[in-house]
C-alpha positions as CSV (number, residue, x, y, z in Angstrom):
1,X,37.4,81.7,1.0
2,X,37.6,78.3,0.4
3,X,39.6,76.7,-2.3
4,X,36.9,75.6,-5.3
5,X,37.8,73.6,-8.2
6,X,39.8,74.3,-11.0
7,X,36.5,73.8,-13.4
8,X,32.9,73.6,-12.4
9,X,31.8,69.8,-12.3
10,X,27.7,68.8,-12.0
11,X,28.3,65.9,-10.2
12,X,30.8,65.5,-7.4
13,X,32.8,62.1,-6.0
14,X,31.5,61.3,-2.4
15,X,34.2,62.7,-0.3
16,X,35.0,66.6,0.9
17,X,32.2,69.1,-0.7
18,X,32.3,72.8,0.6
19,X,29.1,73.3,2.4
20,X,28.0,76.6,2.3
21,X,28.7,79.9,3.4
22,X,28.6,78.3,7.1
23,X,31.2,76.0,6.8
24,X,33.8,74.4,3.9
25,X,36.2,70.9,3.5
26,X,38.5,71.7,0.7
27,X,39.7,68.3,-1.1
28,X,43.5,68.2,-0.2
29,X,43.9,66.0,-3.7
30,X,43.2,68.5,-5.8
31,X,45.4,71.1,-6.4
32,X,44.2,74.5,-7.5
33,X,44.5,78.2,-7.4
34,X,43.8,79.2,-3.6
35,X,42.8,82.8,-3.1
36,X,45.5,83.0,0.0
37,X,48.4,82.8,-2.2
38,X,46.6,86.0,-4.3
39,X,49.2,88.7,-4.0
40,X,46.3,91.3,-3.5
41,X,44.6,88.6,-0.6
42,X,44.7,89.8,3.5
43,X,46.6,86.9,5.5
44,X,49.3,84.5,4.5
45,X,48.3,80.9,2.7
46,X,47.5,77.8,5.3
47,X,49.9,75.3,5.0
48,X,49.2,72.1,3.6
49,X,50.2,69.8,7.1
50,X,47.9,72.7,9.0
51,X,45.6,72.4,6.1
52,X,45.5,68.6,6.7
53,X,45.0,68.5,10.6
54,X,41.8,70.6,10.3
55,X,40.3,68.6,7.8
56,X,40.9,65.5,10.0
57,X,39.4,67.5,12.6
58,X,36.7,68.6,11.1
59,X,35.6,65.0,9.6
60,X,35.2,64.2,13.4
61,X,31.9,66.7,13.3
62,X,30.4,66.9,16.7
63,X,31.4,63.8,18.2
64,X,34.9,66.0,18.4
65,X,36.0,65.2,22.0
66,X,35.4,69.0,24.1
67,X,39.0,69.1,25.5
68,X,40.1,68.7,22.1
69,X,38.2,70.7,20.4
70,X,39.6,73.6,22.8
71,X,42.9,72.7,22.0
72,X,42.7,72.8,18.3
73,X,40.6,76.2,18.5
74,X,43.2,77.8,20.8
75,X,45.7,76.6,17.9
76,X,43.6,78.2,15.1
77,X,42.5,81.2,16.9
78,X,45.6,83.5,15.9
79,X,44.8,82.4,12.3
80,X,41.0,83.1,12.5
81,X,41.5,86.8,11.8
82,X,43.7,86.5,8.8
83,X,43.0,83.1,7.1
84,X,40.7,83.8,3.7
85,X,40.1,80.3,3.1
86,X,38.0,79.8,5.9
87,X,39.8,76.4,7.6
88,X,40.2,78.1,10.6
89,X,36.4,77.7,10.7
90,X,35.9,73.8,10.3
91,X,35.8,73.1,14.0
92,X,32.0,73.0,15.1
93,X,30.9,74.4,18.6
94,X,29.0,73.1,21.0
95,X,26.0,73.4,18.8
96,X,27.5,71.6,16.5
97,X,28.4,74.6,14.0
98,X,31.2,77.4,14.1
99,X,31.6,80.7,11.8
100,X,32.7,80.5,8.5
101,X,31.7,83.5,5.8
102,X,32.8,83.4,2.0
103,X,33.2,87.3,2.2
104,X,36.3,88.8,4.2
105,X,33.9,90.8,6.2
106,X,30.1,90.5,7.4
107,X,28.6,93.8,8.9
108,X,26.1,93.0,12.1
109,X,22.4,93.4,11.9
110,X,19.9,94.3,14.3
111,X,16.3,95.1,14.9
112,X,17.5,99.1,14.6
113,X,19.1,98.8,11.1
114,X,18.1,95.1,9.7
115,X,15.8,94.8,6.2
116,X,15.2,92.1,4.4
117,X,13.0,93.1,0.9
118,X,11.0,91.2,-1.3
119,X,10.9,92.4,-4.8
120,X,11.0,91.4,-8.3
121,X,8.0,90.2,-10.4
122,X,5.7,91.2,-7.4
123,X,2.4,93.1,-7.4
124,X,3.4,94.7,-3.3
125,X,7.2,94.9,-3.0
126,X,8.2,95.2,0.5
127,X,11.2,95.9,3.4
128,X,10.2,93.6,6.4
129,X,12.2,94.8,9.5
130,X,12.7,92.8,12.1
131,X,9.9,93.8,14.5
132,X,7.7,92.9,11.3
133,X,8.8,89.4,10.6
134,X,8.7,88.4,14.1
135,X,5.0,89.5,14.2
136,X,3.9,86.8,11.7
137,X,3.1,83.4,12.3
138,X,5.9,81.3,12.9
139,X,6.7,77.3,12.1
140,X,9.1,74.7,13.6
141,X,10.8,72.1,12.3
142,X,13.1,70.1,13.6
143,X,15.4,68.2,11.2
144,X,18.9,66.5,10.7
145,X,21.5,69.4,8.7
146,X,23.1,67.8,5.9
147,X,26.2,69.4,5.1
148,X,27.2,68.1,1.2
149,X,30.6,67.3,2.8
150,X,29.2,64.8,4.9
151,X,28.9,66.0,7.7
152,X,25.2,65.8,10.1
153,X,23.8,67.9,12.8
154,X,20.9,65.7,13.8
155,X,17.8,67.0,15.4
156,X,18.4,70.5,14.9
157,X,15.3,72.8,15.5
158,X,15.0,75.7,13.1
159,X,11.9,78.5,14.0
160,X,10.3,81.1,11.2
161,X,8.1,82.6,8.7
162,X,7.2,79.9,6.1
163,X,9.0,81.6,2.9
164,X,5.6,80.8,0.9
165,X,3.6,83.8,3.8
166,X,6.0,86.2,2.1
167,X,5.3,85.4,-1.2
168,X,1.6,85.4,-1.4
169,X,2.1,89.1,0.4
170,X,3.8,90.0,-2.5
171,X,1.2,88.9,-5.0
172,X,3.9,86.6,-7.2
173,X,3.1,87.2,-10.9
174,X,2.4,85.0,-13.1
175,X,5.6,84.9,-15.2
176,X,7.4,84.2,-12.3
177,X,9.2,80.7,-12.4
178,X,12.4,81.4,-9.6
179,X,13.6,83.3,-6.5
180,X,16.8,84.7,-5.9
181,X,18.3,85.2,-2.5
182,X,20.9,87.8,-1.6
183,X,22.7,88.1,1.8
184,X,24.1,91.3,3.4
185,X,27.8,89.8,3.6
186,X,27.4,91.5,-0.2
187,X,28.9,88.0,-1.9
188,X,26.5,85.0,-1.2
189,X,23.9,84.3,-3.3
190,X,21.2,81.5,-3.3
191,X,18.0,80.3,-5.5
192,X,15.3,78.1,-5.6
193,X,12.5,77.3,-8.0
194,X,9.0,78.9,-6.9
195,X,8.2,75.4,-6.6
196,X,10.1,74.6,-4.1
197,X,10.1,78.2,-2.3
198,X,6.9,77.3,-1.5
199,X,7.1,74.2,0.3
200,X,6.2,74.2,3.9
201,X,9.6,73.2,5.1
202,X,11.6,76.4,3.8
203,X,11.3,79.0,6.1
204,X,12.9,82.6,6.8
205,X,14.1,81.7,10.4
206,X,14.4,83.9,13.2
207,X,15.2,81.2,15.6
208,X,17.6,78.3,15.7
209,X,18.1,75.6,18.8
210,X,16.1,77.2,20.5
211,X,17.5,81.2,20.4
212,X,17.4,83.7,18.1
213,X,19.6,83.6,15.4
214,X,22.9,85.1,16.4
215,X,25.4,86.9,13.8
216,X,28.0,84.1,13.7
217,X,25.1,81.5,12.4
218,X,23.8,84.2,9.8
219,X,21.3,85.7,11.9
220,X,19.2,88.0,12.7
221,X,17.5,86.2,9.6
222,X,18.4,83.4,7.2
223,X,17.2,81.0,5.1
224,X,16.5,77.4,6.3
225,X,15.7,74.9,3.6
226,X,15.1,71.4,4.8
227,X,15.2,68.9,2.6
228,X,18.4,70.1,0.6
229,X,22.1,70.2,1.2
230,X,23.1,73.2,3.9
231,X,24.8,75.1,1.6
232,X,20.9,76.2,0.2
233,X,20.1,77.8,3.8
234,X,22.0,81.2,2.8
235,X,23.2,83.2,6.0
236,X,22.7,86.7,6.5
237,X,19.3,86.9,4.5
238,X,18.2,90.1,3.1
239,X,16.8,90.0,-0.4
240,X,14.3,87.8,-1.8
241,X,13.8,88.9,-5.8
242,X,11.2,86.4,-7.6
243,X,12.1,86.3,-11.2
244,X,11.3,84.7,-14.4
245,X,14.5,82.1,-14.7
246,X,16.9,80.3,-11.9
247,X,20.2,82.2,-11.3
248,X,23.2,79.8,-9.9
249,X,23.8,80.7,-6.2
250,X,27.6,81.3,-5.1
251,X,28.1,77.0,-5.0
252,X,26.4,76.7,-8.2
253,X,28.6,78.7,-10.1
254,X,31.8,76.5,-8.9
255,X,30.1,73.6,-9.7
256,X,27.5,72.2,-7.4
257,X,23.8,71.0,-8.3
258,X,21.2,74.0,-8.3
259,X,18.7,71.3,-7.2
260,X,20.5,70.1,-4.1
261,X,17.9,67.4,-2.6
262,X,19.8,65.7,0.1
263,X,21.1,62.2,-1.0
264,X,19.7,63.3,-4.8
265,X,22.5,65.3,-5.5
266,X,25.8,65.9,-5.8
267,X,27.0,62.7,-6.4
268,X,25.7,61.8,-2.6
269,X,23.8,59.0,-1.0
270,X,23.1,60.8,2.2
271,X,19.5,59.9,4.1
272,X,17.0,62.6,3.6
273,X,16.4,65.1,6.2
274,X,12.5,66.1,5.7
């Protein structure tokens, strides 16, 4: 769990942003309650020089030297298990992310027991399995990540069902003005105008760099939203509920935009990425 701020603020100094419910930077400056140091939390708080290190390392992205990298993993690895905060998972790997979940736990999916519904305001609601999703036309886009701490994955290829398919399955009504997302992990939450759910460049993705989606980068399904900050492209995917209003997302509700163009937002400056 990472450490949020004390009260919710619209805009945000350029600097360390949590990202999403793949990875988190904490800002060291700012100190505020931290979920660790909860009496009722698992694991012991992260100290503030170990606290420091890993956000050094993790401000070196991908360009993170592979020997060192090792190092600092074998380091964090006995705190992986126990550490609620979620530094132990600031360290990308070699595809230039690592594992990082806002819940305690996350449950794996597969093609036996994976659902992901679409209800709502919706003439045909419907539970797509996994066999299902993969029969419908795919797209591919390839496109820099834009983590709203600052950090860039460029070129990464993302491969699924263009979110707008589902929705015209579903016969969207026409009170409908939003879509909320919800994500089998049971805590992180995303949304999106129906505006911009339908753009071409959000997808449900199956694949990622060229495999399928694997647990540890919210697979089997998540959502991929190109042209905004990373934290948008929820993990573990498995609602889609169109309704008549935006509802905050997990970020949102500690303070980031709702409408999280890259470089239009949160105080950032970043280059787009679609």
């Amino acid at each position: 769990m990472p450490w949020p701020p004390a009260e919710p603020r619209r805009h945000w100094p350029r600097g360390p942003h949590s990202c999403s419910n793949d990875d988190v930077t904490p800002d060291p400056d700012r100190r505020v309650p931290d979920p660790a140091e909860d009496p009722d939390a698992h694991g012991k708080p992260i100290g503030r020089r170990l606290f420091l290190g890993t956000l050094g390392l993790g401000a070196l992205g991908v360009a993170t030297a592979p020997w060192l990298q090792r190092g600092a993993e074998s380091a964090l690895g006995a705190l992986s298990g126990q550490d609620p905060t979620g530094l132990s998972g600031l360290l990308p790997n070699g595809g230039g992310f690592r594992y990082y979940s806002v819940a305690a736990s996350v449950p794996h999916k597969g093609p036996a027991d994976y659902r992901l519904t679409v209800d709502g305001l919706v003439d045909h609601p419907r539970a797509y399995t996994l066999a299902d999703l993969r029969a419908l036309p795919r797209t591919r886009l390839t496109r820099d990540v834009q983590c709203v701490t600052g950090w860039r994955v460029p070129g990464t290829p993302f491969e699924g069902v263009r979110l707008s398919t589902l929705l015209d399955a579903a016969g969207v009504r026409p009170t409908a003005k939003a879509i909320r997302f919800t994500c089998f992990d049971g805590t992180y939450t995303e949304s999106l105008t129906l505006d911009q759910a339908r753009r071409p460049d959000v997808l449900v993705a199956l694949r990622m760099q060229g495999k399928d989606i694997g647990h540890d980068h919210g697979g089997p399904v998540r959502l991929y939203v190109a042209p905004m900050y990373f934290y948008k492209s929820a993990k573990w995917l498995s609602g889609i509920t169109v309704s008549d209003h935006v509802q905050p997302g997990y970020w949102e509700r500690l303070g980031y935009d709702v409408d999280a163009w890259v470089g239009r937002s949160n105080g950032r400056t970043d280059d787009p990425t679609s």
